[in-house]
C-alpha positions in Angstrom: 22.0 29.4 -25.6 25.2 29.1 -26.9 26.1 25.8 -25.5 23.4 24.3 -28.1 24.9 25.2 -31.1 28.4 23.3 -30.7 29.7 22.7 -34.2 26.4 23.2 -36.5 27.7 26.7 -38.0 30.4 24.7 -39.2 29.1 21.5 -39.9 26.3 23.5 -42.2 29.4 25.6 -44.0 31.2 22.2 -45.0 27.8 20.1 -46.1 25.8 22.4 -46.6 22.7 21.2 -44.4 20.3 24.0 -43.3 20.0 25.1 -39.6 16.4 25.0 -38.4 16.0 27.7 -35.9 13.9 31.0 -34.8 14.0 33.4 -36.7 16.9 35.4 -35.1 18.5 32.6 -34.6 18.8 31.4 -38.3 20.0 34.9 -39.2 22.6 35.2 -37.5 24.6 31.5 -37.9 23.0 32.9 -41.9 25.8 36.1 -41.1 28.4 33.4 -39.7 28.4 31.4 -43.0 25.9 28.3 -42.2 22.6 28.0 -44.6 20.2 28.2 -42.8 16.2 27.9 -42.4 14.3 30.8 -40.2 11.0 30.1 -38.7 8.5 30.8 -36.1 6.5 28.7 -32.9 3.5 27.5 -35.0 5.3 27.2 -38.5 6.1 24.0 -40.2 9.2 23.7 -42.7 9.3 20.5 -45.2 12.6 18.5 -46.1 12.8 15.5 -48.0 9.8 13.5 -46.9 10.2 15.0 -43.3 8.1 17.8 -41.6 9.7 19.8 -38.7 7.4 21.8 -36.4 8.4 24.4 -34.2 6.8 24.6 -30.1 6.7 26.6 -27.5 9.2 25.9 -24.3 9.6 27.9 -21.3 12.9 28.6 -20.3 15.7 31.9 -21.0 17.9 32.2 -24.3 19.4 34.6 -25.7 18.2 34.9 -29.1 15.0 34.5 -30.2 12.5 32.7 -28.1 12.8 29.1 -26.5 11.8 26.8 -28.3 11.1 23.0 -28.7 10.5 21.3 -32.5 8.6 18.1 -33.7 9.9 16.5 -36.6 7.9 13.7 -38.1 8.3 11.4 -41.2 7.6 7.8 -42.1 4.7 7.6 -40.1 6.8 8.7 -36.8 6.7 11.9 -34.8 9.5 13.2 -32.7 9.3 15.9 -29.8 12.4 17.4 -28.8 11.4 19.7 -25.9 14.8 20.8 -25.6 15.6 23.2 -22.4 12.2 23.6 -20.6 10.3 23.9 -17.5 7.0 21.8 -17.9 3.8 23.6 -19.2 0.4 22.3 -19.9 0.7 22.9 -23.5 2.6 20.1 -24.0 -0.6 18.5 -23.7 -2.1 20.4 -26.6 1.8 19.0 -27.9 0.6 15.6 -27.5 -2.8 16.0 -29.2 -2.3 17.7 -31.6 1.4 15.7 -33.0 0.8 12.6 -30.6 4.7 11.7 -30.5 6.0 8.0 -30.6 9.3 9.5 -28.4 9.7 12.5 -26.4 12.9 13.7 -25.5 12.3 15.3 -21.8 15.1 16.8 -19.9 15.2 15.8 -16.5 18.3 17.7 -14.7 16.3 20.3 -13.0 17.7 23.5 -11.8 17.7 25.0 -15.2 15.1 22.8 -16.7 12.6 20.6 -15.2 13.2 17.4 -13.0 12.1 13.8 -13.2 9.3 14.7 -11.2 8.1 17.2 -13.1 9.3 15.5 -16.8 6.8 13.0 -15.2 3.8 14.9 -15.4 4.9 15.8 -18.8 5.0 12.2 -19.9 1.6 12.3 -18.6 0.6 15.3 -21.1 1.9 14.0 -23.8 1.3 10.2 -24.5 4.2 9.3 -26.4 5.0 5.4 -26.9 8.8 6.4 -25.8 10.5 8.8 -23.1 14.2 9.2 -23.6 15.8 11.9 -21.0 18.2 14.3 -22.1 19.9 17.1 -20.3 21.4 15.5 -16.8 24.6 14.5 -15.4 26.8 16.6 -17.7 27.6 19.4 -14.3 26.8 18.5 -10.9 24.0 21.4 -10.6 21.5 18.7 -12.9 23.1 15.5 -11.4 20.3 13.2 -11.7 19.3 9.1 -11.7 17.2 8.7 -14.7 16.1 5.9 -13.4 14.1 7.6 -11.2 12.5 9.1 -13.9 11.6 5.7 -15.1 9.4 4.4 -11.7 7.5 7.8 -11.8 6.2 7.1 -14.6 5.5 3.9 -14.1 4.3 4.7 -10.7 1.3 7.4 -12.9 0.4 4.1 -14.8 1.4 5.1 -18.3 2.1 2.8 -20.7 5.3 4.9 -22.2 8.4 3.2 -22.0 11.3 5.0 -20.1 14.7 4.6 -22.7 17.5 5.4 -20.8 21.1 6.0 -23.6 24.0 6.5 -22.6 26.5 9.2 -24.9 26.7 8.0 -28.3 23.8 5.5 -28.1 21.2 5.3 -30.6 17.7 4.4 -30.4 15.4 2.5 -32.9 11.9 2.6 -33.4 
């Protein structure tokens, strides 16, 4: 969706860093001046010591197909889901890349909710949980701390990270 892009075209034009995206996607911020890097669910591109998978997600957009990636590097894997409904595959997600963080969203109504982000926690394993995608419009108002008991309350030993904007995280 266009609300995902924000200033990468033109962050990519001044520095020159690649945009990893679909296909479609990377051709046309290519036609809008950013460098960019096309690829498909299943494909892996290579930067500098990092790896960057591309995943399924289920949710709309409007070019391409939704997508999630995995990004993984000194011994640490990454999965963004990015805007998505849970699916089981995200178990096959955690086998196959076993991430140390997941970054769930947790909003619902367009994506889904703790509840649901839960169950995903469940699938994939991942020593961190960080949620992403609430609070920002009153449709996905949610308590992410909520998000933190149900997972405890499933007896998983991931550990619920709650940021606030412009926090970082390390691990």
């Amino acid at each position: 969706h266009g609300d995902h892009l924000g200033d990468a075209v033109a962050i990519s034009r001044r520095t020159g860093a690649p945009i990893v995206a679909t296909y479609e996607l990377a051709q046309r911020v290519a036609r809008e001046g950013a460098k960019s890097v096309g690829m498909n669910i299943g494909g892996t591109v290579k930067f500098e010591g990092i790896e960057i998978s591309m995943v399924p997600a289920f949710h709309t957009c409007e070019v391409g197909a939704p997508t999630g990636f995995v990004i993984r590097g000194e011994g640490k894997s990454v999965y963004h889901a990015g805007d998505t409904g849970l699916f089981y595959d995200m178990k096959v997600i955690g086998e196959v890349y076993r991430p140390t963080v997941a970054l769930l969203p947790v909003g619902g109504h367009f994506t889904m909710d703790p509840d649901l982000a839960a169950i995903a926690v469940e699938y994939l394993r991942p020593k961190y949980a960080i949620p992403m995608h609430y609070n920002t419009f009153d449709i996905i108002k949610q308590d992410p701390a909520r998000f933190a008991e149900l997972v405890k309350e499933r007896g998983l030993d991931t550990e619920v990270v709650i940021l606030k904007p412009g926090e970082a995280f390390d691990f």
